[in-house]
N, C-alpha and C positions, 0 to 999 in steps of 0.2 A: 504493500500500500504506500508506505512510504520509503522514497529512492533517494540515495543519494548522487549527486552530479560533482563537475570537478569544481575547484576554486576560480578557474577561470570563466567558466562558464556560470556562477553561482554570483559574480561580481557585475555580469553583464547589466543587471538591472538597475545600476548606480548611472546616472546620466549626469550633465552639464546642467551646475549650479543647485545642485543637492547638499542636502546639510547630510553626513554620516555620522555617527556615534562609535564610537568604539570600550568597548567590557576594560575597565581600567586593571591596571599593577599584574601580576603575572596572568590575568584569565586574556590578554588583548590576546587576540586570533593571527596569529603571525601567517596562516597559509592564508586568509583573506586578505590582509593587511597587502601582501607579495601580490597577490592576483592584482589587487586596486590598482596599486602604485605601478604596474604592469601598464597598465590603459591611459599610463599616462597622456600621451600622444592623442587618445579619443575624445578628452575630458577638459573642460575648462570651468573653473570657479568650483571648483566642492568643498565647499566646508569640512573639513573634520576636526569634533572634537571630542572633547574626554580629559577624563582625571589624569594622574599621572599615571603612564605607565610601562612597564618596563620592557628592554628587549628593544631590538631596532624599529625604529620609526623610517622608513625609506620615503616618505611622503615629502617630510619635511625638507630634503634637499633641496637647494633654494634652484636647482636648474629646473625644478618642477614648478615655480610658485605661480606660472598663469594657468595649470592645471588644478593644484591644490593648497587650500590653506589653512593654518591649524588655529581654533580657535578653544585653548587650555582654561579648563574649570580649576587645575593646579597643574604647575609649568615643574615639572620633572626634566632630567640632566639630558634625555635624549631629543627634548623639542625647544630648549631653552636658547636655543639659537638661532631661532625663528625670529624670536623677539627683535633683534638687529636687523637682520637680514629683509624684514620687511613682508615675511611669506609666513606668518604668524602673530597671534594678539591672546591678550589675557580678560577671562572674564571673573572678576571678584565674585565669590558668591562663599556662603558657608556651607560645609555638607551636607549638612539638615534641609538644607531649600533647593541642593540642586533639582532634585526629583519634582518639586513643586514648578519650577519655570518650565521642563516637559510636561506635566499634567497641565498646565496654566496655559499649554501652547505659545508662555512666550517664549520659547525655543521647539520651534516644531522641527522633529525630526523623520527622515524621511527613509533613511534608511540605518538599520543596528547590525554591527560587527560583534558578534560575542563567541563566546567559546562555551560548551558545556559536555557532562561527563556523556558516556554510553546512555539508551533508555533503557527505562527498567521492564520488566517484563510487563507492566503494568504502561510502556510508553513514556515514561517522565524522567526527563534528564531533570540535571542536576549543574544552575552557575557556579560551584564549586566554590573556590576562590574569591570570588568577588561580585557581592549584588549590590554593595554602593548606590548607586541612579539608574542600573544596568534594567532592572523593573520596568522604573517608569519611561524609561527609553525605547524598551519593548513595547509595551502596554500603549504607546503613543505613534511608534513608528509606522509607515506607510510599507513598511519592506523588511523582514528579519531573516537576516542571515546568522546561520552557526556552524562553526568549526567542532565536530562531534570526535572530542580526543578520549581515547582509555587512558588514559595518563592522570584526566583532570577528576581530583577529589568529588566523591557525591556527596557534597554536605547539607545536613538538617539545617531547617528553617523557611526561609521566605523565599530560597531560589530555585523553587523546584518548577518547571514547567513541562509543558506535555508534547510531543513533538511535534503534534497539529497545530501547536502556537510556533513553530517554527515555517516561513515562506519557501525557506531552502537550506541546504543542510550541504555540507560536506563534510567526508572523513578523513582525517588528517591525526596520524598519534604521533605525538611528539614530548617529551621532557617540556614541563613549564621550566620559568626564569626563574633561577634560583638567586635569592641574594642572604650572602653568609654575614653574620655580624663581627665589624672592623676587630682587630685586638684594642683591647681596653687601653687607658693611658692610666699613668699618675692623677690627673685632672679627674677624670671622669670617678674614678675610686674612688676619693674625698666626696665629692658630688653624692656618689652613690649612696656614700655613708649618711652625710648628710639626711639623704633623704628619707633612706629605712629609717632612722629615728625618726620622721613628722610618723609614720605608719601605724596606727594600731592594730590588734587582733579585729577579726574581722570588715577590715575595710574594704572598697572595692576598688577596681583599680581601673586607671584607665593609662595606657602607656602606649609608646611604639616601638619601633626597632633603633636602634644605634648606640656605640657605645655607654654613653650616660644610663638611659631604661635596661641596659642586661645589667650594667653595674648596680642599678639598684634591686632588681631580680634575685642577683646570687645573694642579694646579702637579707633577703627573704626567708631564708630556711627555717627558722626559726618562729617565726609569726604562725594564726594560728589560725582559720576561716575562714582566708581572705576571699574575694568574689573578683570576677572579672566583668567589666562592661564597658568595652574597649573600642575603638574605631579597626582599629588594626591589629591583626592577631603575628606574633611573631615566635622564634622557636624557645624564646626565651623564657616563657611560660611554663612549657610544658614538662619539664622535671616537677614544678610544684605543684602542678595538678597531680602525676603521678605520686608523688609522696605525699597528698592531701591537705596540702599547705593553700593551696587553690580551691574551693569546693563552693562554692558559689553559695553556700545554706544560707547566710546572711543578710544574703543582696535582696529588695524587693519587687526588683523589676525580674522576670523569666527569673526565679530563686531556681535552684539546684545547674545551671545551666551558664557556662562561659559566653559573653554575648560578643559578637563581631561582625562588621560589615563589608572586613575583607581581611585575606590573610597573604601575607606574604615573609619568606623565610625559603629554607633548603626544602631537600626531598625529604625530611627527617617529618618537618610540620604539614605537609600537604600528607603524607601516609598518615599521619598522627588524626588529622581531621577527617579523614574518608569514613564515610560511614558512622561518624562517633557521634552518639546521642547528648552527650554532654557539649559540644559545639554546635553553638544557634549562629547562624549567620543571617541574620537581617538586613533590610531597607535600611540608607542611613536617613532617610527624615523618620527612622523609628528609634536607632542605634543612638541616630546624635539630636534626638528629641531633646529639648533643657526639662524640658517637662519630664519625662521619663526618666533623664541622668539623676536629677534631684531627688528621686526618690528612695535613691538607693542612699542608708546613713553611712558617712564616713566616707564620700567618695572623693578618692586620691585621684587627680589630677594630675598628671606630670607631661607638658610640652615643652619645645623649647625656642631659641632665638635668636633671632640675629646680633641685635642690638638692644639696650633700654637707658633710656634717658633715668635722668637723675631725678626726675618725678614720677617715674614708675612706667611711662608708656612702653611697651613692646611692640618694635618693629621684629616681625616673623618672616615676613614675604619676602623682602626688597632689600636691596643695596644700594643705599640712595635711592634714585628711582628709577632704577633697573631691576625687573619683577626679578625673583629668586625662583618661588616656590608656588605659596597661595595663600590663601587664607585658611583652605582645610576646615577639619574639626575643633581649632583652639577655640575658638571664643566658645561652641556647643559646649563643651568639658569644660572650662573655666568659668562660664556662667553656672552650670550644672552644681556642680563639685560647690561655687561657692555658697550655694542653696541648700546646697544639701545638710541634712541634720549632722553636724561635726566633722564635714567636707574640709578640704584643702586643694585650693589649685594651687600649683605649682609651676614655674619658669627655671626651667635647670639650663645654666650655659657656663661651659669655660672664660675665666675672666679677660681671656686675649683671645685674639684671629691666632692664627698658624702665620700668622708674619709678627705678632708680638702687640700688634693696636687693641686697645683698650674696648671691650663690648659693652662694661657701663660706660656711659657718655656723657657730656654733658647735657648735650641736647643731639637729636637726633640727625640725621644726614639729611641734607634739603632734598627733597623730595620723597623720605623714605616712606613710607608705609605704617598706622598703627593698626596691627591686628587685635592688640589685647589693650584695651584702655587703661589711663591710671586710675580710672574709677572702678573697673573690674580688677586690678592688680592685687594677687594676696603675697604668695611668698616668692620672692627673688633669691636663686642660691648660685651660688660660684664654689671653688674651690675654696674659698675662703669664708665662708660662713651663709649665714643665713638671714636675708631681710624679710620680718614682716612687716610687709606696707598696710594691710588691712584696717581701716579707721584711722590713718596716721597723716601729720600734715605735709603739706612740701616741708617743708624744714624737716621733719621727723626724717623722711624719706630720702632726703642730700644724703643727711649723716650716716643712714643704714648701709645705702648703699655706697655711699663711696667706701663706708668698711669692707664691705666684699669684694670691691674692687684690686683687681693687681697693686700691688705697693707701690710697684716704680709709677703707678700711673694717677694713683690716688689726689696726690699733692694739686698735677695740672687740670685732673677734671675739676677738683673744687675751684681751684682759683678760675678758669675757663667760664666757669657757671657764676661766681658771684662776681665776676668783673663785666661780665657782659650789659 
């Protein structure tokens, strides 16, 4: 009844001046992705866009740009060169709402690039990895195509669909993108310490992947209940779930039950979430609801940042104002967390760049970006301690954080700040 066809032939139905969508972080469909960007030559003006994600982007070459161009919900290291080059642009938005501008049609999309597991005998794949906006992009689009991999995890929750919700299918098994976590630093260890003490028994957590979040992962073993209700699921979790240090009983949103809207990590975390009833992958306007994060007591927060001015603002996105990254889920989890019955959001960053410049600042880079407000801002931690800004004035807020700040750097931000 239902046939699969090739990638090239599965792409045919993408025309000139189409918006396409693509399944963000390791679920992007890399055999479709190749067909598209194949057709270059046929095509002019296609939109594509999408979260970050991982794995080559061929579109974005700028020899392609009267063909295609990428319009980034969060600008990841493979398309972040668009931005210059003039064959790409950024659209601000928080997690929570991307799903909302596809249902709202103010992003109608016309055709979905996704990827998902085998069907089940019963017909129902499985977005595996990643159902983010990946839903309402389906649920909205004019054309769905899917890349049907035995590779890609069948995970429990909201991303199950049936293959008759599928317009066309091809099969293609391939190893998803794997991304391994950096080795740890001196910086990030202190950090990490840091941050296990804000932690209590039974908290919930909401964390990502990179050096700082494993470092305060391992220094977990000990605590005793903790819940997950996470944007992003990474491999660093799962020893503590295995040794029951993880068990969601606490949390009151999905209780018994790790919650995530997408996961990325090695072969290790994609075998570890196949088939596990104890991993809920959801919707993120469900995952990074403020309404839903708040419910859960004690939710631990931990993002992190570019840069923060000396009054608490958090630049996350940008370098000056050259996008980075995005807005993402920080403000969902930071609002959330600071709602929540004995919550902590968190801003964890190394008090230097990898060239040795100061990340507290005085004031911010002209043009930079505030993703996290000083009016949302709780705790500020560096290698060097711990600022709570929480209820605190500008003056409170100078002095905390220039203590956290690098030594050598300490003296010129205050003077910088109150000479100005």
């Amino acid at each position: 009844m239902y046939k699969a066809i090739s990638a090239a032939k599965a792409v045919e139905i993408i025309k000139s001046g189409d918006r396409v969508y693509i399944q963000a972080a390791a679920a992007a469909p890399s055999a479709l992705i190749d067909a598209m960007t194949q057709r270059h030559s046929e095509l002019k003006n296609v939109e594509i866009c999408h979260l970050h994600t991982e794995g080559e982007a061929p579109y974005t070459n700028p020899i392609y740009q009267e063909s295609f161009c990428v319009n980034s919900f969060f600008v990841g290291g493979n398309v972040r060169h668009t931005l210059k080059k003039g064959n790409g642009s950024y659209t601000p938005v928080f997690l929570s709402e991307l799903p909302l501008l596809f249902k709202r049609n103010i992003i109608p999309i016309d055709v979905a690039l996704i990827q998902v597991s085998p069907p089940d005998k019963h017909g129902y794949c499985s977005l595996g990895v990643s159902v983010e906006a990946t839903l309402a992009a389906i649920s909205q689009a004019k054309h769905v195509i899917a890349q049907i991999n035995s590779f890609m995890p069948r995970t429990h929750g909201d991303g199950i669909i049936h293959i008759s919700e599928l317009d066309t299918f091809v099969e293609n098994n391939s190893n998803l993108v794997e991304l391994k976590i950096p080795d740890s630093t001196p910086e990030a260890q202190k950090i990490g310490d840091y941050i296990a003490e804000l932690i209590d028994d039974r908290s919930t957590l909401q964390l990502g992947i990179g050096v700082i979040p494993n470092a305060v992962l391992q220094r977990l073993g000990n605590h005793k209940d903790l819940g997950l209700h996470t944007e992003m699921l990474s491999d660093g979790v799962i020893d503590l779930i295995l040794n029951d240090v993880i068990n969601s009983n606490y949390k009151r949103v999905n209780p018994g039950r790790a919650l995530a809207t997408f996961a990325l990590g090695t072969k290790r975390l994609y075998d570890y979430i196949d088939d596990n009833p104890f991993i809920e992958m959801r919707a993120a306007d469900y995952v990074n609801d403020v309404a839903n994060i708040r419910q859960n007591p004690k939710m631990i927060s931990i993002n992190s940042a570019i840069e923060v001015d000396l009054t608490g603002q958090v630049c996350a996105d940008s370098i000056g104002k050259n996008i980075y990254s995005g807005v993402g889920g920080q403000m969902d989890f930071i609002r959330g967390a600071s709602l929540s019955e004995g919550g902590k959001a968190i801003i964890a960053l190394p008090s230097t760049t990898k060239k040795g410049e100061s990340r507290i600042v005085p004031f911010l880079k002209q043009g930079a970006g505030v993703v996290t407000t000083r009016a949302h801002v709780q705790y500020i931690i560096t290698e060097y301690g711990v600022a709570n800004l929480y209820g605190k004035t500008i003056q409170q807020r100078v002095k905390a954080l220039i203590n956290i700040a690098h030594p050598n750097h300490r003296e010129a931000i205050e003077k910088a700040y109150f000479e100005s």
